[in-house]
Structure formats: C-alpha cells, structure tokens
C-alpha positions, 0 to 999 in steps of 0.5 A, a space after each residue: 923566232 928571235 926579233 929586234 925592235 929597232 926604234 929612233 925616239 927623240 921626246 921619249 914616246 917611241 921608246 915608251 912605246 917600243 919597250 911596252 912592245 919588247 916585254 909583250 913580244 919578249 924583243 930585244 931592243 936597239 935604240 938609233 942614236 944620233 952622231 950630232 943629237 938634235 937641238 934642245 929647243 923645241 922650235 930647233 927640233 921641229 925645223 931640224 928635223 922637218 927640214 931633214 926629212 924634206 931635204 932627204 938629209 940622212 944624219 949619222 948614227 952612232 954605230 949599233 950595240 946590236 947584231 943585226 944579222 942574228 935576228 930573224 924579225 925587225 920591228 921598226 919604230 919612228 916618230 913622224 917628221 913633216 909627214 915622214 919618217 924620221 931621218 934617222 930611219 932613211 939612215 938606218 936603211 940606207 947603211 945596214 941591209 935590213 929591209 927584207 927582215 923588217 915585218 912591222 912598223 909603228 909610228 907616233 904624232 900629234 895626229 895619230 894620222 900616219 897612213 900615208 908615211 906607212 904607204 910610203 915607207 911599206 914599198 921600200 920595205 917588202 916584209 912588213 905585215 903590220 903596221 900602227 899608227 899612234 899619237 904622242 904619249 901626253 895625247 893618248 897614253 892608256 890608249 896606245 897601251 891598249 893599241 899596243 897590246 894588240 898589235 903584238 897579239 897581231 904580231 904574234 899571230 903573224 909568226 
C-alpha cells in the first residue's frame, strides 16, 4: 500500500508530527503551502486564521509536488484553528478529489482537545479509520512521540 501524509503546519508541531508518522509508516510526505503565507506576528496568526475558519475562507495554495493520484492511502495532518481545521485543509478537499482515500487524521493544539473537529470533518471524510488528537509540541513533546508510535502501529494494523 503506497501512503501520503499530507499535512498543513504553520509553527512546526505538525510537520514535527507528520515526519515521526513518515518514517514509522515509511509515508511520503506533502506539505500544503499557502499562496499569501500567514503574518509573522502571532496575534496576526491567531485573528487570520481563526477568522478564516469562522468565515469558511479557503486560501490559496501553491500547487502540490506531489501525485495525488498515485497513492493508495491519505493520512491528514492539521493544526486546530477556533475549534476547526485549519483552512488550508477546507482548500486542500475543496480543489483535489481526496476524500475517499483520506484513512486518518491527526491534529494539534494547546488543548489536545480536538474530538469535536474530528466528529466533524470524519463525516466529509468516509474512509477515515483513525483518528489522534495531540497537543502542541512545546506542551507535550515525548508524549506525542509516544501517541504517535502507536497510532501508526493502528495504522498499520488497519491495512
């Protein structure tokens, strides 16, 4: 089974994240880039971001490095923005036909708390199997390393 982990990450935590996946699953990796990248200060990023989710504003993206049709599995990676996925991922399913081959999500916070965005974005996805919720690196480092080891032995177990 070839798999993809295509994540979105704008401090660093979810690309930490999605490479840890890459070399347990063995994965490729696609990064989402935006068009217009986000503002440098932080109180920026929070209003931009959160006011994009809220707002349903999907920002462009450069174009992807990456065949999307050569893979058999999507894993999906995202920080958590006002209670939702980050809006380059409503961009990312909106513009390329991904949805039946995404099989897990994994997200990132400061709560660790992402139930309710997963409950919600797992209906636009039907192929989602699994599912993690973390919290932000600097919160939880060796403890995500640990979530995320077993969550591709899931992963594994799954295909």
């Amino acid at each position: 089974m070839k798999r993809v982990i295509i994540y979105y990450s704008l401090s660093g935590n979810t690309k930490q994240a999605a490479e840890l996946l890459s070399r347990e699953l063995g994965a490729d990796l696609c990064a989402l880039e935006l068009v217009k990248p986000m503002p440098d200060a932080m109180w920026k990023r929070i209003l931009t971001g959160g006011g994009q989710v809220c707002m349903g504003v999907k920002p462009s993206l450069k174009p992807l490095t990456t065949d999307l049709a050569a893979y058999d599995e999507i894993l999906l990676g995202f920080p958590i923005w006002a209670g939702k996925a980050a809006s380059p991922v409503s961009t990312l399913l909106a513009r390329y036909p991904v949805a039946d081959k995404v099989a897990a999500l994994f997200t990132l916070s400061g709560t660790g708390s992402n139930d309710k965005c997963l409950a919600a974005l797992s209906k636009k996805l039907p192929s989602v199997r699994a599912s993690l919720s973390l919290k932000d690196y600097g919160q939880a480092g060796a403890e995500n390393e640990a979530s995320l080891k077993a969550f591709a032995e899931k992963i594994k177990a799954l295909s």
